[in-house]
N, C-alpha and C positions, 0 to 999 in steps of 0.2 A: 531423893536425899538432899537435905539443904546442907549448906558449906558449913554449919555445926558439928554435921556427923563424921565430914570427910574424914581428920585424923583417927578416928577412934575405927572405923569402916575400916580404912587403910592400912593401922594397928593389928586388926583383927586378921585382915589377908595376908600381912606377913607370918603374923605365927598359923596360918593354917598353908602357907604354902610354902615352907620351910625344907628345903633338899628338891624341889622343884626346878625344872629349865622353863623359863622364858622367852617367848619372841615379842620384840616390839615393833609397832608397822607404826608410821604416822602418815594420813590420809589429809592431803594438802589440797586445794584447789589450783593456787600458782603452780606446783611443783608436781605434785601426781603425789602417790603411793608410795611410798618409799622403806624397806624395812632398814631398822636401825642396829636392829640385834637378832638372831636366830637360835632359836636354844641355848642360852647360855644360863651358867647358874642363877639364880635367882637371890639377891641378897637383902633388899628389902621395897617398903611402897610408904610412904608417910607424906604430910600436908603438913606444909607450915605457912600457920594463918597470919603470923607478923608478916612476912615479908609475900605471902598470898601466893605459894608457889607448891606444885606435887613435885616429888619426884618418884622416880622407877629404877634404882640403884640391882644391876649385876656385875656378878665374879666378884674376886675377895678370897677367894678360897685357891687352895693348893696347884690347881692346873689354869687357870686363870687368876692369877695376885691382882689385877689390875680392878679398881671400883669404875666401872662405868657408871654415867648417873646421867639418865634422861632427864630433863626439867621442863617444866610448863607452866611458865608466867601466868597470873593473873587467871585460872580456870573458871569457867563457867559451868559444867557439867561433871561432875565425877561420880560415876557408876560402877561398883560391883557386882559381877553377874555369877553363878552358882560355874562349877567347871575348875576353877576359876576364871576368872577374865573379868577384864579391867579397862574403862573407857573413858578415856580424857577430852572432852572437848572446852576450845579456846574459845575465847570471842569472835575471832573472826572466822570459829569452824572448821576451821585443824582441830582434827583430831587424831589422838594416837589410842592403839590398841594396842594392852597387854593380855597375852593369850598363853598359858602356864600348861606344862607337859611333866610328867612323869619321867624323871631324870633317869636317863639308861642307856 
């Protein structure tokens, strides 16, 4: 997918993963593995090509109010996989994975 499709790609996985829980892991080389989030609601995914950044926004809603919003400067890779799931990699190879659950 070239950085044309991202937003529309990204668009598309919000509305189909709508009342869904989310986990985000970002896979660092300095730093290791690290999970960011662990099933939390899921509130949206979009690219914004001005300033060249995705984010991964959970909570928002009634038992979690609070918008978390993962961001990731400058992407080099952004893939949506069937499941859903969602893979961000950086220039320098950070990558984070969003990997979407069946809220219950």
């Amino acid at each position: 997918m070239t950085a044309d499709d991202w937003k529309g790609a990204l668009d598309q996985l919000t509305a189909q993963s709508k009342g869904k829980a989310v986990t985000i892991e970002v896979l660092d080389r300095e730093f290791g593995d690290q999970h960011e989030v662990e099933r939390l609601p899921f509130a949206y995914a979009t690219y914004d090509p001005k300033d060249d950044v995705a984010i991964i926004a959970v909570g928002g809603d009634a038992r979690y109010p609070v918008v978390l919003r993962h961001m990731v400067w400058r992407p080099d890779e952004i893939d949506v996989a069937a499941g859903p799931a969602l893979r961000i990699v950086e220039r320098d190879g950070t990558t984070t994975l969003a990997t979407f659950y069946d809220a219950g």
